[in-house]
N, C-alpha and C positions, 0 to 999 in steps of 0.2 A: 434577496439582495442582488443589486447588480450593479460587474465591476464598473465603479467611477473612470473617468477617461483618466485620471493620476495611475489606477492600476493599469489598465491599456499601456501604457504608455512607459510605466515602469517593467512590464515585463517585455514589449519589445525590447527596449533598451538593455535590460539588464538579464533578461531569461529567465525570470523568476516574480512573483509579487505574494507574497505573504497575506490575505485576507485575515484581517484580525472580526474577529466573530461572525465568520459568517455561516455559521451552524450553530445552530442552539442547544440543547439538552434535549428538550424532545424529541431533536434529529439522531441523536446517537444513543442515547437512554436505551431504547429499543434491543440494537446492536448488544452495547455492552449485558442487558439484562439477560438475553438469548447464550453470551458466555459463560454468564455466573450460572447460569439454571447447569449448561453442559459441563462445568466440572464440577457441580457441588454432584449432579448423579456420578459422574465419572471416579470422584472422588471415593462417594459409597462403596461402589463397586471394588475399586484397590484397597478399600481398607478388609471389604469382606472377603478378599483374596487372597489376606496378610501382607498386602505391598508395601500399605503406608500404615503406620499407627497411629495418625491424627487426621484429622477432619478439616482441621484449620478452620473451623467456622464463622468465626467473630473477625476473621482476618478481611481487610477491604479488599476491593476488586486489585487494585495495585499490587496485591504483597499475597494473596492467597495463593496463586498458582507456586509463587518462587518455594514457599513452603512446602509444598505438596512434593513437587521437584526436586528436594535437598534427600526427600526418603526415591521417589522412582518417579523419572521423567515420562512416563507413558501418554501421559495427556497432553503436553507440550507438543508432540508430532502428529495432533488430530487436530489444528484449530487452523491450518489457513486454509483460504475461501474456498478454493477447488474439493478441498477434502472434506472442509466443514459444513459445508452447502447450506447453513440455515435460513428458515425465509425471512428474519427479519435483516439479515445481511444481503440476501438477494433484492428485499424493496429497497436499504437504501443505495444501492446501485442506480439508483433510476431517480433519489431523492431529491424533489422539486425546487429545493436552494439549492442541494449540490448542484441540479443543471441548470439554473439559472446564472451561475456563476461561471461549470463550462462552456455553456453555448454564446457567452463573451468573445472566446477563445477560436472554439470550434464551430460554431454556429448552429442553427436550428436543428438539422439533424446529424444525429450524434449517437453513436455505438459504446459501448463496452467494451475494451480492447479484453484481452483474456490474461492478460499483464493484471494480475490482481491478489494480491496479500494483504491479510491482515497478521499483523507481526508481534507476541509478547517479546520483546527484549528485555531479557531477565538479565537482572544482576550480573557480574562476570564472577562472580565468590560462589554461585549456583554450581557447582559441582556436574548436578545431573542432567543440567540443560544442555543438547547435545548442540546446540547454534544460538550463542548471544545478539547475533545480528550485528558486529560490526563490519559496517561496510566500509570498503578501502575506495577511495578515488575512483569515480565513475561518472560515465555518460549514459543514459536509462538508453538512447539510439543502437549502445552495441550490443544492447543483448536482445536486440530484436533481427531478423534474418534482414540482408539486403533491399528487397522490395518494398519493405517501408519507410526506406530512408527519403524519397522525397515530397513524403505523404507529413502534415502533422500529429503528433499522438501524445495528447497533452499528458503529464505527469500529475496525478493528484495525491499531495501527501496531509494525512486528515490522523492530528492526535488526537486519542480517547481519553486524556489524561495530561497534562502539565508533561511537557519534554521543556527539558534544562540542559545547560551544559552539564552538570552535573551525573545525570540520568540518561547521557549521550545523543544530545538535539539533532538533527540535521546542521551540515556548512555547506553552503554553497561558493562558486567561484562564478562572479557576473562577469558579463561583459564581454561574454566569448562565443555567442550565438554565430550563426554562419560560416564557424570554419569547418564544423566538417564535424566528421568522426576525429579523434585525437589519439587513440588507443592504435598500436601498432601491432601485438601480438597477444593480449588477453583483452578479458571485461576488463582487468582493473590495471587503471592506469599508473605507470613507473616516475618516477621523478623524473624524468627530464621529460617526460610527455605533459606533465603539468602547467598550467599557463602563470604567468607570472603575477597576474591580478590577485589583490588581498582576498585573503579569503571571509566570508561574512557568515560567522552562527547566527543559528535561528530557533533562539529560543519559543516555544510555541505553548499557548493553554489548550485545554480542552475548546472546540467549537473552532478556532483558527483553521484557515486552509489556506496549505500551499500549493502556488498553481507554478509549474517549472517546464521550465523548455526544455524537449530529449537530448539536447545538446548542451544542458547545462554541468559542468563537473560539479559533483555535490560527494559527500561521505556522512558518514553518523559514527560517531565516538563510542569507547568503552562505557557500559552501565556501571557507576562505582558507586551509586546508592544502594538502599535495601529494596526498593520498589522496581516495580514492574513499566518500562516507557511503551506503554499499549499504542498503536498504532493502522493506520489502514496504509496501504500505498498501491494506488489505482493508475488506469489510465481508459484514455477516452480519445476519439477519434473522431471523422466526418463517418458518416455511414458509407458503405463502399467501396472505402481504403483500405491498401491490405492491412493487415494486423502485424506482422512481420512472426509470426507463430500460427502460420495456418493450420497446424493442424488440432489447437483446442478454440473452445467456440468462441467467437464476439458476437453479441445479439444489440438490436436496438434499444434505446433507455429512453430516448425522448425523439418523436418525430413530427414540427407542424406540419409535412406535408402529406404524411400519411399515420396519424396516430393510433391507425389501429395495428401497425407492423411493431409497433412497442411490445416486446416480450414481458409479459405480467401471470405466464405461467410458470410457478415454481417446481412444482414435477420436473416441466420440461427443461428446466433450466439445468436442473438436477441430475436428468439423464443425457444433456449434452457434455457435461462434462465427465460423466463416464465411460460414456464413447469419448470422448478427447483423451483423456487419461490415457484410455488401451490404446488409441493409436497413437498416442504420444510417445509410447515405449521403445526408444531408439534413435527417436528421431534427435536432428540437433539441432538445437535450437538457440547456439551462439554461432557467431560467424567464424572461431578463433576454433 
């Protein structure tokens, strides 16, 4: 799929444009199956450890973790990307709708910023989830270092599951592209740094992609269902620009000018971010 001049056009204007299907099942199936496999073993394992005393097995993808988690969260702080490294989440980094849809944006070539989670937001009644994932008022620009602030580094937020208000959707605030950074003394922004434009939720199904400008203010609300709002949130860039986190890696995902510089080996994917990790330790990687 590729964005219509209505999306161009809505996300200059507004810093954001919502693609309603433009991922399918086959495109994230993969991803999430790669999940399920890693904590029904992980699962095993704590229950033969005496952690948990159930299996939760008949539980769907949405509601099995949070389960799990009410007896020991252990599994909860091994699943995003850097830590998780699996290879079906490493190909769809590179996936052929997902970059036809960035290279609208960002154009032909086009990298992997190192800006990259995949996020359960568990319930807030979860007990042993040590981070629910609510986000307070932000701009994705501040929490990258200076040098890529006049670089573009598109935001990619891709539900694995129905995100509702309910289930704590993404809001965003349009219409504030071009001022800048807003934030004065942390990542997250104070009420009077707030812009005064309405704010718009974005309820989202599975397959939906949001594509958002680093300057857009956006937050995500409390989980006050009983399920799981599974989620990815990427970014992506021109090749060549800094990342604004140099020291974990960005590799290429798609290049017409040179396609063979597209990283398509998982190993190495695997052990750059373990060199990134070690020398990551210390460093600071917000501006505040």
């Amino acid at each position: 799929m590729q964005l219509s001049r209505e999306d161009l056009e809505q996300y200059q204007r507004e810093g954001y444009v919502v693609v309603r299907g433009g991922l399918q099942d086959g495109d994230l199936d993969p991803v999430i199956a790669e999940y399920e496999a890693y904590i029904d073993k992980r699962a095993r394992e704590l229950k033969a450890e005496g952690k948990i005393t159930q299996l939760h097995e008949k539980e769907p993808f949405e509601r099995r973790l949070t389960r799990i988690c009410e007896e020991d969260g252990a599994i909860y702080n091994e699943l995003d990307i850097m830590h998780f490294r699996g290879r079906a989440i490493f190909d769809f980094l590179r996936n052929d709708q997902l970059m036809d849809l960035v290279e609208g944006l960002v154009g032909p070539e086009i990298s992997c910023n190192p800006i990259q989670h995949l996020r359960p937001k568990m319930p807030s009644k979860t007990a042993k989830a040590q981070n629910t994932h609510i986000a307070g008022w932000h701009q994705d620009a501040a929490v990258m270092r200076e040098e890529a602030d006049p670089y573009e580094v598109l935001t990619v937020w891709i539900p694995m599951c129905e995100a509702t208000l309910e289930n704590g959707c993404m809001h965003v605030i349009p219409g504030v592209v071009g001022q800048g950074i807003l934030h004065t003394k942390s990542a997250v922004m104070e009420p009077g740094e707030l812009p005064a434009t309405p704010v718009v939720p974005l309820p989202m199904r599975k397959g939906d992609v949001l594509l958002m400008h680093k300057e857009t203010p956006h937050n995500s609300t409390p989980n006050l269902s009983d399920t799981i709002r599974w989620s990815m949130d990427l970014r992506y860039q021109r090749t060549g620009t800094p990342s604004g986190r140099a020291v974990h890696p960005s590799f290429v995902v798609r290049s017409r000018a040179k396609p063979q510089s597209v990283l398509t080996d998982h190993a190495e994917w695997c052990r750059l971010w373990v060199e990134g990790l070690e020398q990551g330790q210390g460093y600071k990687f917000y501006r505040w």
